[in-house]
N, C-alpha and C positions, 0 to 999 in steps of 0.2 A: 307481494310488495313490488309496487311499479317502478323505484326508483333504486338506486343503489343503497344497500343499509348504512347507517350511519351509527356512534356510539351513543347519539340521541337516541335513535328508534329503539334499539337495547334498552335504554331509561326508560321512555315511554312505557315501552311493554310490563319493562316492570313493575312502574305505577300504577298501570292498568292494573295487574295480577293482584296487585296488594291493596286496589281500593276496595273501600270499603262497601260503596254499591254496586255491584254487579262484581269483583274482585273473585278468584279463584278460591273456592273454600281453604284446601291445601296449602297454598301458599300465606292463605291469612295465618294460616294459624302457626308459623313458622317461626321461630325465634332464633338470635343466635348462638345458643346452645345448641338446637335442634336441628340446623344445617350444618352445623362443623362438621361433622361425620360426612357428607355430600363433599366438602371443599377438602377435607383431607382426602378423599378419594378420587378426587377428579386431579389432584397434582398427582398422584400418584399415574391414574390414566394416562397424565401430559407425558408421565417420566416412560410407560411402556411404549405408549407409541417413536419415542423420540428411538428407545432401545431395540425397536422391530424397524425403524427404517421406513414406518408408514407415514407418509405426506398428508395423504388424506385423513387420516384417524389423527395425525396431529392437528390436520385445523381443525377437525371438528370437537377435539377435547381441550385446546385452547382455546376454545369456545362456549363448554360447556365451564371450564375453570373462571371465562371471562364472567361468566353470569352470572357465577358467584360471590365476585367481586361486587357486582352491577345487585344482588339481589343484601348484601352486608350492608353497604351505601345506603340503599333503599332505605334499610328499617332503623339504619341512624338517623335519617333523614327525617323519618316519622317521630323520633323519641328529639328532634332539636339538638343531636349531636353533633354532625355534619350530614353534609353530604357528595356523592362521586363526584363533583369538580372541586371538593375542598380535597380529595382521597389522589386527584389527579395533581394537583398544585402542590400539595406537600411530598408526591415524589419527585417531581422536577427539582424543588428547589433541594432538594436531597440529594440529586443526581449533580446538580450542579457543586452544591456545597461542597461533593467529595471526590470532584475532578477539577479542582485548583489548574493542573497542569494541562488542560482544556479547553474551560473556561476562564482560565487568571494566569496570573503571570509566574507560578510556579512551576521550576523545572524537576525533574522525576526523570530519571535516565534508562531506568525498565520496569517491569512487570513487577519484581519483587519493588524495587521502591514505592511501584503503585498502590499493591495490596500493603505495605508497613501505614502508608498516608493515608490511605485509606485505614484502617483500624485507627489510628490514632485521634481522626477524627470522629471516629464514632464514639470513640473512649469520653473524648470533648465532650459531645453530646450527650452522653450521659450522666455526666458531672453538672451539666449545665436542666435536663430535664429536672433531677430530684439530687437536690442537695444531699437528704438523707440517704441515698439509696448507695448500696456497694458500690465501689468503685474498683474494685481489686482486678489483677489480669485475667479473671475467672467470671467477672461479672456481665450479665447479659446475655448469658447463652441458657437460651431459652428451655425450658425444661419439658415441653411438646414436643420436643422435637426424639425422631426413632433415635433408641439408645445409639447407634453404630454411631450413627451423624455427630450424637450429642459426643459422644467420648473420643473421637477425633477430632470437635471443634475445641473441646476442654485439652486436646492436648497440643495441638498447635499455639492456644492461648498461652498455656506453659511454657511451651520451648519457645517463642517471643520473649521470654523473658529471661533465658539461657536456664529453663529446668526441663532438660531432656537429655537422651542418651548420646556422647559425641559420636556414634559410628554402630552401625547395624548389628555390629558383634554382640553390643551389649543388650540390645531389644532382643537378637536370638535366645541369648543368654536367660532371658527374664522370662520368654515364652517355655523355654524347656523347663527354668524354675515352678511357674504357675503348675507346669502338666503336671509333673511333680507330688507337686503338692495336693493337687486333686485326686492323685492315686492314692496318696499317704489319706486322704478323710475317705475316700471308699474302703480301704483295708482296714483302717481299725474301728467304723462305723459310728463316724463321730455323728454328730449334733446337724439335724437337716439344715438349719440356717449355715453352717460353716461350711454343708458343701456347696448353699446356695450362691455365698461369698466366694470361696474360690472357686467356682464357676464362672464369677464374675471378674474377678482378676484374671481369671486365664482369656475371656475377651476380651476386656481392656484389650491387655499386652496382646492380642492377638490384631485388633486395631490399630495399638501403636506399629506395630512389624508392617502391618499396611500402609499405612502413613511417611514409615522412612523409606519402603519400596518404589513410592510415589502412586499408589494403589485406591482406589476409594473404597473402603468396606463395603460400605451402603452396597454400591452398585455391584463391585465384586459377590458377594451373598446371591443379591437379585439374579447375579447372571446363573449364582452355581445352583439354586432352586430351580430355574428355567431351563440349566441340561440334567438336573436330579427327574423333572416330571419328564422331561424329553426322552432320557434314555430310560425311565421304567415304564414307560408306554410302551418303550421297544420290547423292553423284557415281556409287557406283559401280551404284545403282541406273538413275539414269536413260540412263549406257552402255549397259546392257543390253537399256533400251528402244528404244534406237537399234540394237542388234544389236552392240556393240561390249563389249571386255573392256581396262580397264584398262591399258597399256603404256609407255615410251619416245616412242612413236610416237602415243599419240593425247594428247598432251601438249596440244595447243589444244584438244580436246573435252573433255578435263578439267579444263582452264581453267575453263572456261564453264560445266560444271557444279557446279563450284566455284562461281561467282560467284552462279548461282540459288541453290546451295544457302544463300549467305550472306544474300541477298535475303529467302527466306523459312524461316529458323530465326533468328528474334529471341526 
């Protein structure tokens, strides 16, 4: 490309890929079912390089997530639904709509007042979409989205409406309840769904304890998986140096390399 890219030449190519004569076999045949799996994978790429610190692997996975966007457009486009300048217009005026205190003449004193104004008028907006549709303080939170994210966003919804814990004591309090109670359905070998259930209560409340620590599960998990592979690479490295391979059986030497490992990756 001889000139500098532009988010037309992105459209273009896209058009190109998806016409019909000469058009990329692959791409024709793509629908929006059958990309979602692509565009939930590629935010997730945005989210590790942002977590590694990498510049470069983020523009280029902001890029591969932009095309996503660019490639959804497209095949609305095709079906007379919209298209990316109607996708680009109805977020501006969305951006606008819900900074009053930027673009208009409302004043909002800080950050928490901005996010209260913000939810409120989305709440609008949803009353004003579908008459029929929920409107409750629980309504619109999307049910795609990973459990962790969704039951921190269902509990923030909550406690906007003064139904949450006054003081950390009592989230501690609820998390040793849950444990609790998951040990009481392994010992007397109840019903798999009841210990599927408190399984699931003990995340919850292990979410909310994140929540009032000011914590983000999501990301919190991500990171602990990231030093879970980190340091049993180590374990599985320094095995090797003793001549040993992972097993059942060498459970106390992986112990131990576990524990160095923990020792030095801070």
């Amino acid at each position: 490309m001889t000139h500098p890219a532009s988010i037309d030449d992105l459209i273009a190519i896209m058009a190109r890929l998806r016409g019909p004569d000469g058009g990329c076999p692959w791409d024709l045949e793509q629908t929006f079912r059958s990309i979602l799996p692509y565009t939930l994978e590629e935010a997730y790429e945005v989210a590790e390089a942002i977590e590694q610190d990498d510049m470069p692997g983020l523009r280029d996975e902001l890029g591969d997530l932009l095309l996503q966007v660019v490639f959804h457009a497209r095949m609305a486009e095709e079906q007379g639904c919209f298209d990316f300048q109607a996708v680009v217009g109805a977020i501006c005026d969305k951006m606008i709509r819900r900074h009053p205190h930027v673009f208009a003449d409302t004043d909002l004193e800080d950050s928490g007042a901005v996010l209260a104004n913000w939810e409120r008028i989305k709440a609008d907006e949803r009353i004003g979409k579908d008459q029929g549709a929920p409107t409750g303080a629980l309504a619109g939170v999307a049910q795609a989205l990973p459990a962790l994210v969704r039951a921190e966003k269902l509990q923030r919804r909550a406690a906007r409406v003064g139904f949450d814990w006054p003081d950390i004591d009592g989230v501690f309090a609820k998390v040793e309840e849950e444990l609790a109670e998951c040990r009481e359905t392994l010992a007397e070998a109840v019903d798999p769904t009841e210990q599927v259930h408190e399984i699931g209560d003990l995340l919850f409340s292990c979410v909310n304890l994140a929540r009032h620590m000011g914590v983000d599960a999501e990301q919190a998990l991500r990171a602990a998986n990231h030093r879970f592979e980190r340091r049993f690479g180590q374990v599985e490295a320094g095995l090797r140096e003793r001549g040993l391979q992972p097993g059942p059986d060498r459970r106390e030497a992986m112990e131990a390399e576990w524990n160095l490992a923990k020792r030095t990756d801070r």
